[in-house]
PQR file of N, CA, C, O and H, with PARSE charges and radii, in Angstrom:
ATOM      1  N   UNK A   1      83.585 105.292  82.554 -0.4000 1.5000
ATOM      2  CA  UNK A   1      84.673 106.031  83.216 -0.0000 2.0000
ATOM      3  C   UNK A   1      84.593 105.807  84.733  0.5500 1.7000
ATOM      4  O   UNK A   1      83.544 105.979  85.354 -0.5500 1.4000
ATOM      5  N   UNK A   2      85.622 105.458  85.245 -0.4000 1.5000
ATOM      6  CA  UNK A   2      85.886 105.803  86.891 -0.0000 2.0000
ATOM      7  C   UNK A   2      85.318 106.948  87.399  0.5500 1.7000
ATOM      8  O   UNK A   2      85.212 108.003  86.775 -0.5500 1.4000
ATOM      9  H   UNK A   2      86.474 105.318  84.741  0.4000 1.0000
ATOM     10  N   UNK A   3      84.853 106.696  88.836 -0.4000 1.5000
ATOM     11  CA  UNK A   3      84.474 107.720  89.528 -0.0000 2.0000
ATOM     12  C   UNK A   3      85.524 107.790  90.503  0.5500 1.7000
ATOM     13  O   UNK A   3      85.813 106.855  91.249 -0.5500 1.4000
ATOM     14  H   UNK A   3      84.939 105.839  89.343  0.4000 1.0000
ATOM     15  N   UNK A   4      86.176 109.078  90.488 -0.4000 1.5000
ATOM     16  CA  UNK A   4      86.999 109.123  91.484 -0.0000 2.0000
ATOM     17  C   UNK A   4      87.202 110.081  92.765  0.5500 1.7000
ATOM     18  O   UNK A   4      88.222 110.411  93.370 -0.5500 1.4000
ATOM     19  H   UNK A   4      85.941 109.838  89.882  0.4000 1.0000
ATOM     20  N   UNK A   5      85.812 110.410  92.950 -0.4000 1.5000
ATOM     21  CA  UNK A   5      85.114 111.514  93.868 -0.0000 2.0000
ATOM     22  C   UNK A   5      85.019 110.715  95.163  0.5500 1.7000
ATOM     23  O   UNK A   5      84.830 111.368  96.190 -0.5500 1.4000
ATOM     24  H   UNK A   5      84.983 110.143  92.458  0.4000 1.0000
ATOM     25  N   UNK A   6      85.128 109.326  95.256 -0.4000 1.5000
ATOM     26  CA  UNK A   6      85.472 109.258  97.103 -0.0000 2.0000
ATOM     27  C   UNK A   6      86.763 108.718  97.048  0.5500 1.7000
ATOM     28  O   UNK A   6      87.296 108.577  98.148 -0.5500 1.4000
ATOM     29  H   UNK A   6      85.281 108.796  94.422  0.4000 1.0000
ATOM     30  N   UNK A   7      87.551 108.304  95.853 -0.4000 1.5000
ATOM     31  CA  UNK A   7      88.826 107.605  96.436 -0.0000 2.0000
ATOM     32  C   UNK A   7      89.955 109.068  96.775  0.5500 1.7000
ATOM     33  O   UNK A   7      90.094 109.971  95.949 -0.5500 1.4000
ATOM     34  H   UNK A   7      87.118 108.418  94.959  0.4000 1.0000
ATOM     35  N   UNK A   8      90.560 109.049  97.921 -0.4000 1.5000
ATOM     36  CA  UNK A   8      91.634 109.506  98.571 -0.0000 2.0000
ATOM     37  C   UNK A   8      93.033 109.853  97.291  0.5500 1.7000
ATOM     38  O   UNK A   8      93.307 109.178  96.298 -0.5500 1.4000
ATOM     39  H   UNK A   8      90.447 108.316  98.592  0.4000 1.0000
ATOM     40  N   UNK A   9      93.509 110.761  97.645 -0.4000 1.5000
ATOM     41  CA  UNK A   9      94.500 110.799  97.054 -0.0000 2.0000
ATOM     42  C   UNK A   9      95.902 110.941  97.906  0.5500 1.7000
ATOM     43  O   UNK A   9      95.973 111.681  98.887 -0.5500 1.4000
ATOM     44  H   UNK A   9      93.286 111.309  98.451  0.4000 1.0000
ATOM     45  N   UNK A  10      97.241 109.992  97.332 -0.4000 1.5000
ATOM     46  CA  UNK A  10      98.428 109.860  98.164 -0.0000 2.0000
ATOM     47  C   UNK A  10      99.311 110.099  97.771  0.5500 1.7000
ATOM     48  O   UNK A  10      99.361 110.475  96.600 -0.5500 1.4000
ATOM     49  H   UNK A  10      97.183 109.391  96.534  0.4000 1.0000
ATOM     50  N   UNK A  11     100.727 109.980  98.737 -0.4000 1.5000
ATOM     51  CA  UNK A  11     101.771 110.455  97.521 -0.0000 2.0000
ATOM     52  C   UNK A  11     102.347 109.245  97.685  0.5500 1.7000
ATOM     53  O   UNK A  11     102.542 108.832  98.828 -0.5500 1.4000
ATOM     54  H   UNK A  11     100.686 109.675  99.688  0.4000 1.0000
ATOM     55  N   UNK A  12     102.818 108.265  96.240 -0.4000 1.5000
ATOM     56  CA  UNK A  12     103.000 107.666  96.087 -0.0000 2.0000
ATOM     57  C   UNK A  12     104.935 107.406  96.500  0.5500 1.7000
ATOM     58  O   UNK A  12     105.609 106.482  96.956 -0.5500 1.4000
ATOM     59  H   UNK A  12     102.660 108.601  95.311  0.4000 1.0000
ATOM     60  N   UNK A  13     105.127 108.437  96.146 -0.4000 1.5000
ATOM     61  CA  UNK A  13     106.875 108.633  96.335 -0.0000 2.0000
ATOM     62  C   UNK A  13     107.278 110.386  96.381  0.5500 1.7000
ATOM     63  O   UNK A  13     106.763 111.380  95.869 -0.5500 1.4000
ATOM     64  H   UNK A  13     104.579 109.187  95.776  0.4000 1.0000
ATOM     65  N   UNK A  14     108.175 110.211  97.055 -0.4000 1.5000
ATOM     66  CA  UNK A  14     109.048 111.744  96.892 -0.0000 2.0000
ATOM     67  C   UNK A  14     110.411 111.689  97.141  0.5500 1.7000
ATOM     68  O   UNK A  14     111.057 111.217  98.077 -0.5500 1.4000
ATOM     69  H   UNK A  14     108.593 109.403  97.470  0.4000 1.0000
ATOM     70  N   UNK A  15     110.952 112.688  95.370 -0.4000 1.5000
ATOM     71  CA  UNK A  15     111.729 112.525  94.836 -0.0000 2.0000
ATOM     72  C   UNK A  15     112.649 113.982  95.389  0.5500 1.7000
ATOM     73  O   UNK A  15     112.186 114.992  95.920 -0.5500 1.4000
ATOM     74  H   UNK A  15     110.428 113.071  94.609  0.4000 1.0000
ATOM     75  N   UNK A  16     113.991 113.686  95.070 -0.4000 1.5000
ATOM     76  CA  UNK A  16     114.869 114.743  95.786 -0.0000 2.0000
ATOM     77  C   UNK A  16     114.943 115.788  94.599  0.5500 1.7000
ATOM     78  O   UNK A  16     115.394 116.900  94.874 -0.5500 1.4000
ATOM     79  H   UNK A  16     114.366 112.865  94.639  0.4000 1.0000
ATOM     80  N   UNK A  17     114.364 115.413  92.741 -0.4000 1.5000
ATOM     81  CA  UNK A  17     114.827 116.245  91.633 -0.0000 2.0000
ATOM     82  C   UNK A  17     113.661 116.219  91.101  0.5500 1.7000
ATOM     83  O   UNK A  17     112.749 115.495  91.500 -0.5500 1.4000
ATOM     84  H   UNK A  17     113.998 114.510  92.517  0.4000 1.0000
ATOM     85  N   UNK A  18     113.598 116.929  90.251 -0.4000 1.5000
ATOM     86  CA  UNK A  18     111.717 117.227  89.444 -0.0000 2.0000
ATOM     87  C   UNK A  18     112.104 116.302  88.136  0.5500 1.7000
ATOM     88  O   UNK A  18     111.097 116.090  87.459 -0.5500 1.4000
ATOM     89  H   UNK A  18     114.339 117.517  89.928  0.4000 1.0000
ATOM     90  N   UNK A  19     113.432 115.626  87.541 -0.4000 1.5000
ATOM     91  CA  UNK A  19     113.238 114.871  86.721 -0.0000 2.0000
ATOM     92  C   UNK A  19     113.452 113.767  87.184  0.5500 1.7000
ATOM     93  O   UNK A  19     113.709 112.910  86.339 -0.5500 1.4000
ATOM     94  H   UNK A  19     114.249 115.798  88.091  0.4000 1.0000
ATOM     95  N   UNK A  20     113.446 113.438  88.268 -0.4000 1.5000
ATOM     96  CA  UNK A  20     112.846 112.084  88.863 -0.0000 2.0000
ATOM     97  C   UNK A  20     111.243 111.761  88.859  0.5500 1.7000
ATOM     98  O   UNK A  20     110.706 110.701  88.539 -0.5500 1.4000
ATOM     99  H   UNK A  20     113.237 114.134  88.955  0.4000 1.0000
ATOM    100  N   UNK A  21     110.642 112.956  89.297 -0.4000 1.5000
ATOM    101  CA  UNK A  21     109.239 113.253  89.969 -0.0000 2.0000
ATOM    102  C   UNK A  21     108.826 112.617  88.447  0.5500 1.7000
ATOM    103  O   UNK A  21     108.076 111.661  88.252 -0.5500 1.4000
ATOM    104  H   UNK A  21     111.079 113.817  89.557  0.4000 1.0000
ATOM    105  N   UNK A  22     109.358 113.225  87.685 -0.4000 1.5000
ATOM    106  CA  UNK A  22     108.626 113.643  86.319 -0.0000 2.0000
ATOM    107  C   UNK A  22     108.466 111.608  85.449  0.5500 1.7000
ATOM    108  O   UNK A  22     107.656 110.767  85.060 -0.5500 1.4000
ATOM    109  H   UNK A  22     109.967 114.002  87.844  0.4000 1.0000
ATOM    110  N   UNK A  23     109.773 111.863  85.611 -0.4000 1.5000
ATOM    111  CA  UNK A  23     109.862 110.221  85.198 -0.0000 2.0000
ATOM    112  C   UNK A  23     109.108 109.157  86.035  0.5500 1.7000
ATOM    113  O   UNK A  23     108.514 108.321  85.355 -0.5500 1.4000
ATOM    114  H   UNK A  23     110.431 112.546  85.927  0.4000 1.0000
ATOM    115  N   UNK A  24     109.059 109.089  86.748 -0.4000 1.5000
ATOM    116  CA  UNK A  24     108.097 108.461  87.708 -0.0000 2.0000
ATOM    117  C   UNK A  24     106.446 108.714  86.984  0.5500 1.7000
ATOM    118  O   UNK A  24     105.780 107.741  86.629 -0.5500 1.4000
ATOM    119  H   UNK A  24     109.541 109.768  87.301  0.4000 1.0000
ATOM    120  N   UNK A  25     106.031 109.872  86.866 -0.4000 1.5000
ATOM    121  CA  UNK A  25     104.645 110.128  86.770 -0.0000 2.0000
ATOM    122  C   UNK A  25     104.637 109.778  85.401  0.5500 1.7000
ATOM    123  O   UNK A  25     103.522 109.925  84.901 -0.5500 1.4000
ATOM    124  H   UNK A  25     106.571 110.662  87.154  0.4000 1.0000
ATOM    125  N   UNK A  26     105.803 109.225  84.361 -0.4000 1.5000
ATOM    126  CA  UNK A  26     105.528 108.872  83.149 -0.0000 2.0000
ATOM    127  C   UNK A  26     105.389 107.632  83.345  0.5500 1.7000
ATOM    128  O   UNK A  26     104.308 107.122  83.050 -0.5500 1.4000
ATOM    129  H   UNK A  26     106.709 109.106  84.767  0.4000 1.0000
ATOM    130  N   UNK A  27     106.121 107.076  83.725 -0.4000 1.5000
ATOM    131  CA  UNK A  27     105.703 105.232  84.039 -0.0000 2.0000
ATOM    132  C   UNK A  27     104.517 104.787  84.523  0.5500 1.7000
ATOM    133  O   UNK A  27     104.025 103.669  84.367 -0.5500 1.4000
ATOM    134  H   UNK A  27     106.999 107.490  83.965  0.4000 1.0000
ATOM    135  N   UNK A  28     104.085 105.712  85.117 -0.4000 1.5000
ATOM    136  CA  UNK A  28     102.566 105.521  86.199 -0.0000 2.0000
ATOM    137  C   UNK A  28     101.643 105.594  85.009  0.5500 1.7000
ATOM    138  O   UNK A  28     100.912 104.648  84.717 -0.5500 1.4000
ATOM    139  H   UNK A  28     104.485 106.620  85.243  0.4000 1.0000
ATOM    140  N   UNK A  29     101.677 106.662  84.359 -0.4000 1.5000
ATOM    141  CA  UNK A  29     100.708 107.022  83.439 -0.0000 2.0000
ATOM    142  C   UNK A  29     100.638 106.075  82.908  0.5500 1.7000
ATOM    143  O   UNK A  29      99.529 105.616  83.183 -0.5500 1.4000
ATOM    144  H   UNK A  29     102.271 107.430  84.596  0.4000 1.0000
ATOM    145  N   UNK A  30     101.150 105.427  82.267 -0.4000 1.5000
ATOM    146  CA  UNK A  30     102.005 104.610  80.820 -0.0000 2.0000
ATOM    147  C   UNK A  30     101.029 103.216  81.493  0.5500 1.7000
ATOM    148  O   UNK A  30     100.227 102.703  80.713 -0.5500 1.4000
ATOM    149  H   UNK A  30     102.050 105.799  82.044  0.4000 1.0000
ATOM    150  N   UNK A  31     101.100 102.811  82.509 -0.4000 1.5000
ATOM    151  CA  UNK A  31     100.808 101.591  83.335 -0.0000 2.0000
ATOM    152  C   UNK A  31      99.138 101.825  83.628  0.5500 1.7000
ATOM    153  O   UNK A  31      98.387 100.923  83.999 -0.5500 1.4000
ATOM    154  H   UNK A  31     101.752 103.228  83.143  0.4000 1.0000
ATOM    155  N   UNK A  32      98.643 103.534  83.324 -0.4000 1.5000
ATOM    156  CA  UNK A  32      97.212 103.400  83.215 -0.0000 2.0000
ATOM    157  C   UNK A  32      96.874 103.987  84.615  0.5500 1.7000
ATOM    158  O   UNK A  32      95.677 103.973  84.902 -0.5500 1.4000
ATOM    159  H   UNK A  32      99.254 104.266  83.023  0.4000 1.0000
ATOM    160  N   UNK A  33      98.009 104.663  85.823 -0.4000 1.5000
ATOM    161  CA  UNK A  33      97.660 105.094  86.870 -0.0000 2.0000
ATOM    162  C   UNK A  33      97.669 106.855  86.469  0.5500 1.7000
ATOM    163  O   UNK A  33      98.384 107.497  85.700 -0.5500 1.4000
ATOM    164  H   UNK A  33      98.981 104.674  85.590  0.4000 1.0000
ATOM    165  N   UNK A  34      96.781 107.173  87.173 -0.4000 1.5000
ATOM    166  CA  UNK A  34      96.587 108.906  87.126 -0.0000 2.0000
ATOM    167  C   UNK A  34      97.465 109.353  88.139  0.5500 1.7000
ATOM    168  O   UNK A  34      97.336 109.182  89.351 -0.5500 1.4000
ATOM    169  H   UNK A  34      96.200 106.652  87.797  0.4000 1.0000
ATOM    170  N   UNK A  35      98.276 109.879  87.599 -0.4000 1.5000
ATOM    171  CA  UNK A  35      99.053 110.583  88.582 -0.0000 2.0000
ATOM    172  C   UNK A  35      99.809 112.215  88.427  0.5500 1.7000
ATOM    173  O   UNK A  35     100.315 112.655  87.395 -0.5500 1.4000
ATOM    174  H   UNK A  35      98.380 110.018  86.614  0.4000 1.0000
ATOM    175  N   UNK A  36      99.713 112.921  89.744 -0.4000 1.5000
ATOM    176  CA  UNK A  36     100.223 114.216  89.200 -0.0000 2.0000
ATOM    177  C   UNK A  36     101.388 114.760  90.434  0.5500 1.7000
ATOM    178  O   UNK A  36     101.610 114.168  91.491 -0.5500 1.4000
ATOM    179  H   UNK A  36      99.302 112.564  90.583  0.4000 1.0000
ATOM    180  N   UNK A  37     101.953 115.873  90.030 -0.4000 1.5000
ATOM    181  CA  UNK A  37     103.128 116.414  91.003 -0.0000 2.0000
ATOM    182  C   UNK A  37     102.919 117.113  91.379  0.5500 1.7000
ATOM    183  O   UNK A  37     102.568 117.974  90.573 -0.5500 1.4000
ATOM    184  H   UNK A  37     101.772 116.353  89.172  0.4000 1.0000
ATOM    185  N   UNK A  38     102.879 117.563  92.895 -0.4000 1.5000
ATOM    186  CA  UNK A  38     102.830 118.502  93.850 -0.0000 2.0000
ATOM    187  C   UNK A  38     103.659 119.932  93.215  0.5500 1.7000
ATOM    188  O   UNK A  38     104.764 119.844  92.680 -0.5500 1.4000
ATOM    189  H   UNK A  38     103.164 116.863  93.550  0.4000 1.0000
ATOM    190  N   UNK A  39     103.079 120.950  93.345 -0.4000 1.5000
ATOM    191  CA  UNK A  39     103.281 121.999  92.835 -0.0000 2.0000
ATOM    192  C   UNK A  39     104.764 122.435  92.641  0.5500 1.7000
ATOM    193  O   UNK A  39     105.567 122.887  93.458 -0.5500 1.4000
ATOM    194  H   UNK A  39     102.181 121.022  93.780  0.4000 1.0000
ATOM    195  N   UNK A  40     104.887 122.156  91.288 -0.4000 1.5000
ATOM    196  CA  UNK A  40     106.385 122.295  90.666 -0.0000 2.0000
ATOM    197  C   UNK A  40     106.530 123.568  90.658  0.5500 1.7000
ATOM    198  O   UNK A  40     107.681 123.979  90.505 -0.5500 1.4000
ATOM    199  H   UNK A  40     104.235 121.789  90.625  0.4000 1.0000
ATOM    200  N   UNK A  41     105.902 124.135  90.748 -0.4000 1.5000
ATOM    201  CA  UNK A  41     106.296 126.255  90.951 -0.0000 2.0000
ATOM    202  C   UNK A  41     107.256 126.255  92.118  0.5500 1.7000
ATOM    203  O   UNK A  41     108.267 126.952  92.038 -0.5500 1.4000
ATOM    204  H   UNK A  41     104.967 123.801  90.872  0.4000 1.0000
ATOM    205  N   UNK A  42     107.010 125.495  93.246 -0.4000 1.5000
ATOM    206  CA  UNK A  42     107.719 126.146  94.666 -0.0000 2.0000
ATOM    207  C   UNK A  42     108.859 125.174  94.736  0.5500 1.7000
ATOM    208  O   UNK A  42     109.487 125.109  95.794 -0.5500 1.4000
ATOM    209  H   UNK A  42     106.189 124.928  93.311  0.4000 1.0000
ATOM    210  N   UNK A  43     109.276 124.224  93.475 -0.4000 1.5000
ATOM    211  CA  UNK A  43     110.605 123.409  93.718 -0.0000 2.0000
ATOM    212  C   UNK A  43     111.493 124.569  93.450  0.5500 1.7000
ATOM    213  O   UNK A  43     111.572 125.439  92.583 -0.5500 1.4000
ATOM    214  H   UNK A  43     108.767 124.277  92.616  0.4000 1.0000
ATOM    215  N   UNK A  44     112.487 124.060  95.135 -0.4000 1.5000
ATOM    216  CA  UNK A  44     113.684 125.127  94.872 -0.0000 2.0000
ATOM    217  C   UNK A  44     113.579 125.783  96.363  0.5500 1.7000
ATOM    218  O   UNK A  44     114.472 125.765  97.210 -0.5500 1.4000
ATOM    219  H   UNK A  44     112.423 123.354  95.840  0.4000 1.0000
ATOM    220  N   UNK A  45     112.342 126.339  96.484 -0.4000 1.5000
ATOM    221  CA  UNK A  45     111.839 126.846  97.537 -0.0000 2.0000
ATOM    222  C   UNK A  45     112.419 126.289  98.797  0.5500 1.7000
ATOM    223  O   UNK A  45     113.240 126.866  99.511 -0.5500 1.4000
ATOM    224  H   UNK A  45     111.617 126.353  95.796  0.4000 1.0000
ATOM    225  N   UNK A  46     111.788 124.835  99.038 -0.4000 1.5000
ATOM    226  CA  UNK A  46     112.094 123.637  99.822 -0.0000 2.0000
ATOM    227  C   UNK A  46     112.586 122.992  99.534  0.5500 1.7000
ATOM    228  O   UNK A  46     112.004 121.912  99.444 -0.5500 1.4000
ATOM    229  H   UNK A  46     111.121 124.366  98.459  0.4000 1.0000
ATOM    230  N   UNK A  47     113.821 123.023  99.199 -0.4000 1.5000
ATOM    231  CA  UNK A  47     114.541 121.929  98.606 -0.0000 2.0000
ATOM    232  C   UNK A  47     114.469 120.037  99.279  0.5500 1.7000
ATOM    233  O   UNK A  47     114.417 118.903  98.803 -0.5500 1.4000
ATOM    234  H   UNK A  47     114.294 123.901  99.273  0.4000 1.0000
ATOM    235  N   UNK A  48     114.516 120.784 100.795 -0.4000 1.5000
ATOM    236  CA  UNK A  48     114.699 119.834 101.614 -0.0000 2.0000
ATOM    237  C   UNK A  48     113.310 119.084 101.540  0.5500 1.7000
ATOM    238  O   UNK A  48     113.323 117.930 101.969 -0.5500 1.4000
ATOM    239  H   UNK A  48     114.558 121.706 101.181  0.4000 1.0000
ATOM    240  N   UNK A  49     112.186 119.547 101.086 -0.4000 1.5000
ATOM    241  CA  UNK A  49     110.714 118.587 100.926 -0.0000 2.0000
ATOM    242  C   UNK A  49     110.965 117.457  99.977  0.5500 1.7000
ATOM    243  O   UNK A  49     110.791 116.268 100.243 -0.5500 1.4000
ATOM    244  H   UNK A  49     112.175 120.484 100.738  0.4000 1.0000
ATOM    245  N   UNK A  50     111.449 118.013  98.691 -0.4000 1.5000
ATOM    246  CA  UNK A  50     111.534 117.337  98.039 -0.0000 2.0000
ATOM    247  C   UNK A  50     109.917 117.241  96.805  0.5500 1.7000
ATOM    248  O   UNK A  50     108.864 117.782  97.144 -0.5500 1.4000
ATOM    249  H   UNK A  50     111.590 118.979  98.474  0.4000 1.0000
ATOM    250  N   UNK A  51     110.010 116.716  95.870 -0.4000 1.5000
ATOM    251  CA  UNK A  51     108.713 117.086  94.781 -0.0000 2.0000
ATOM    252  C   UNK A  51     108.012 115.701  94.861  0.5500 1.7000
ATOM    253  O   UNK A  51     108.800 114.784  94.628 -0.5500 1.4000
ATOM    254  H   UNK A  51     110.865 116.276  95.594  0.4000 1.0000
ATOM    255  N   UNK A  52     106.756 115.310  95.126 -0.4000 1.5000
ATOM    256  CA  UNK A  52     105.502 114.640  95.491 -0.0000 2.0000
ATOM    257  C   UNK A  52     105.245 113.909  94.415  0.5500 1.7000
ATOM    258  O   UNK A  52     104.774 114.549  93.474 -0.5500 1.4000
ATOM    259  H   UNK A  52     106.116 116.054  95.315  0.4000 1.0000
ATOM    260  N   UNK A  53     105.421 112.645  94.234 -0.4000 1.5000
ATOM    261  CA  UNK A  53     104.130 112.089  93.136 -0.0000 2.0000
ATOM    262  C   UNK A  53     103.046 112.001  93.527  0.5500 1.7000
ATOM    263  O   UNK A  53     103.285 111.234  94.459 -0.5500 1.4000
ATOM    264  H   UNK A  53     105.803 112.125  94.998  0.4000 1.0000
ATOM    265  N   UNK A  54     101.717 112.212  93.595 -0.4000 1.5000
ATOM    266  CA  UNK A  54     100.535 111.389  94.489 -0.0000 2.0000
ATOM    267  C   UNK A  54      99.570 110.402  92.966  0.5500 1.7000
ATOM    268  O   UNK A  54      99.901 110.262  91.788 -0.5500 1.4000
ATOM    269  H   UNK A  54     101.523 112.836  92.838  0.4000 1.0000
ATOM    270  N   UNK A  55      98.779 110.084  93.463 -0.4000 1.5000
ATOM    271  CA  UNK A  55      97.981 109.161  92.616 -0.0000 2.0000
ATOM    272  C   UNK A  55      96.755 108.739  93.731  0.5500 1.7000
ATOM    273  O   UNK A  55      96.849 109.266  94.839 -0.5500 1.4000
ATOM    274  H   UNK A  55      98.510 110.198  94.420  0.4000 1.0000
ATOM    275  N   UNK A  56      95.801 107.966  93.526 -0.4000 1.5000
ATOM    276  CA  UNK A  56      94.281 107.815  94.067 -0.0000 2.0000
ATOM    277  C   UNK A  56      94.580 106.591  94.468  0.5500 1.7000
ATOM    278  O   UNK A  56      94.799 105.617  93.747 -0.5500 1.4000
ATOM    279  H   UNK A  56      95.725 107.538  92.625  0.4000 1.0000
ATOM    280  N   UNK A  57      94.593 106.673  96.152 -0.4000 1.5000
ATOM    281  CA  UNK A  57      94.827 105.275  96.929 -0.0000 2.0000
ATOM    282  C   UNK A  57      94.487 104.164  96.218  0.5500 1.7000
ATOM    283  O   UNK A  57      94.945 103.124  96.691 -0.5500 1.4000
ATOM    284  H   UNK A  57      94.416 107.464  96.737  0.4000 1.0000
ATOM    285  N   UNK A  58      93.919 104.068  95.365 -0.4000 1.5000
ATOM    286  CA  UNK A  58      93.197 102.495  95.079 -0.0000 2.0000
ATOM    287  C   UNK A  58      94.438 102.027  94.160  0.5500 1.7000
ATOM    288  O   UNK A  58      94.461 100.841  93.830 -0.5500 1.4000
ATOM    289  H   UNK A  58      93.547 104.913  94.981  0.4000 1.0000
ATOM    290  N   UNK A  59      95.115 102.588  93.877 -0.4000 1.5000
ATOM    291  CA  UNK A  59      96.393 102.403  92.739 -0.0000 2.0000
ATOM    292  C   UNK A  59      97.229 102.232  93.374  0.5500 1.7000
ATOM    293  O   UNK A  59      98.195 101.869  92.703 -0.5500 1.4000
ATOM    294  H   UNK A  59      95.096 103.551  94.145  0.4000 1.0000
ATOM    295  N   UNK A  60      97.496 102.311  94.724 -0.4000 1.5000
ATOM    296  CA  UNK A  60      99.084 102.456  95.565 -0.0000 2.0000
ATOM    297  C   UNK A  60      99.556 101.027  95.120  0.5500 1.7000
ATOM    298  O   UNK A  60     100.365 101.040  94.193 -0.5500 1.4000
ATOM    299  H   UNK A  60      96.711 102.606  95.269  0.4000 1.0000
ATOM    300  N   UNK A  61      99.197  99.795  95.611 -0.4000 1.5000
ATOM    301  CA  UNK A  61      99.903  98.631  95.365 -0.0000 2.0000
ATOM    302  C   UNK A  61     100.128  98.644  94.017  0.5500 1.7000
ATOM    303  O   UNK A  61     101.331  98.572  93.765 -0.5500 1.4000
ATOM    304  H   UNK A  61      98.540  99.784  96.364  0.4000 1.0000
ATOM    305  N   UNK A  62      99.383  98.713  93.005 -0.4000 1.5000
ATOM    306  CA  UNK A  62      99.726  98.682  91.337 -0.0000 2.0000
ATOM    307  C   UNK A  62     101.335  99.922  91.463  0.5500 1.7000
ATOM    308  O   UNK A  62     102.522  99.637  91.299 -0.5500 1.4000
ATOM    309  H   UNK A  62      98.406  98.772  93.210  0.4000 1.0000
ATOM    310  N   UNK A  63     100.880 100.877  91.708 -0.4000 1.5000
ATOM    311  CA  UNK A  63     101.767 101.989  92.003 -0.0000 2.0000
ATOM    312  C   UNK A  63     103.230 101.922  92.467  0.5500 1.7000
ATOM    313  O   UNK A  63     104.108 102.613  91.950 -0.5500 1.4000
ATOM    314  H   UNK A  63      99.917 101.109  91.841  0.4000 1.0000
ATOM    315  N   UNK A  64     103.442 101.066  93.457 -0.4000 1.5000
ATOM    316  CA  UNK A  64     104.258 100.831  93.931 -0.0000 2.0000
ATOM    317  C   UNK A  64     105.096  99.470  92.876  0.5500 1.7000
ATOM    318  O   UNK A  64     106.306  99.549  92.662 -0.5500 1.4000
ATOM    319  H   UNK A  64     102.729 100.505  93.877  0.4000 1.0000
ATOM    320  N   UNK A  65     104.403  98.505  92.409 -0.4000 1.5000
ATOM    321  CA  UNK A  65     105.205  97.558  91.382 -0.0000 2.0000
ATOM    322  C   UNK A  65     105.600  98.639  90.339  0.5500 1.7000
ATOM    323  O   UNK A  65     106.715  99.160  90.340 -0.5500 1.4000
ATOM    324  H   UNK A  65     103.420  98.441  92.582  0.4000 1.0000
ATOM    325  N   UNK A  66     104.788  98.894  89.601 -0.4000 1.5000
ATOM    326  CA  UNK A  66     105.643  99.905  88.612 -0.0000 2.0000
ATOM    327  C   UNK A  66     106.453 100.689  88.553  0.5500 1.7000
ATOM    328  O   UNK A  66     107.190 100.887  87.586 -0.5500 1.4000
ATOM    329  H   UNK A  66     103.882  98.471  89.600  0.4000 1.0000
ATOM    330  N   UNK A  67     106.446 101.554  90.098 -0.4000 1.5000
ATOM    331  CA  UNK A  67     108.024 102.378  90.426 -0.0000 2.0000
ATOM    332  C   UNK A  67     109.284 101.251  90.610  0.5500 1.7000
ATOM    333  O   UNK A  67     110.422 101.453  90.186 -0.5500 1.4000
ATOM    334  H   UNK A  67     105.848 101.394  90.883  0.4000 1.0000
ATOM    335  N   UNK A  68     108.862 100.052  91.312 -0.4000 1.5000
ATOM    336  CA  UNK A  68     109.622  99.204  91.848 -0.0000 2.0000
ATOM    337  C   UNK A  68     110.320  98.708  90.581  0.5500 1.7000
ATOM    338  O   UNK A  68     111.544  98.677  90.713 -0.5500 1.4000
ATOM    339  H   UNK A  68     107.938  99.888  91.657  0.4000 1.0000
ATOM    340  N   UNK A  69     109.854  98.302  89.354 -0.4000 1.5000
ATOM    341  CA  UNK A  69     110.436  97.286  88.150 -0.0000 2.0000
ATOM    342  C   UNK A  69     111.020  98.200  87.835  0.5500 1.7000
ATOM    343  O   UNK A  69     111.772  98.146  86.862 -0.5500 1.4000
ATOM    344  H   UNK A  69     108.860  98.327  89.247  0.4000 1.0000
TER
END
């Protein structure tokens, strides 16, 4: 198993709807990246933030082709 106790965690993208966020973090997964969403309780709150994918820096470039295709 990975150790993932010094790699950084980022946000990979941020989405204006939580079923964007959501779909996104299924493709990531699917592709073998760990990824999770910034606290979906306070969407609504901030609309204008918008909802977070992040994932563990070492994945950003993998990360980024798979949102991209």
């Amino acid at each position: 198993m990975t150790d993932h106790t010094q790699d950084a965690i980022v946000v990979v993208q941020t989405y204006s709807d939580i079923a964007a966020a959501v779909s996104a973090k299924e493709k990531l997964e699917e592709a073998g990246i760990t990824a999770t969403i910034d606290d979906m309780d306070v969407v609504g709150m901030t609309p204008l933030a918008g909802t977070a994918v992040k994932i563990f820096s070492k994945d950003l470039e993998k990360a980024k082709q798979v949102l991209a295709g």
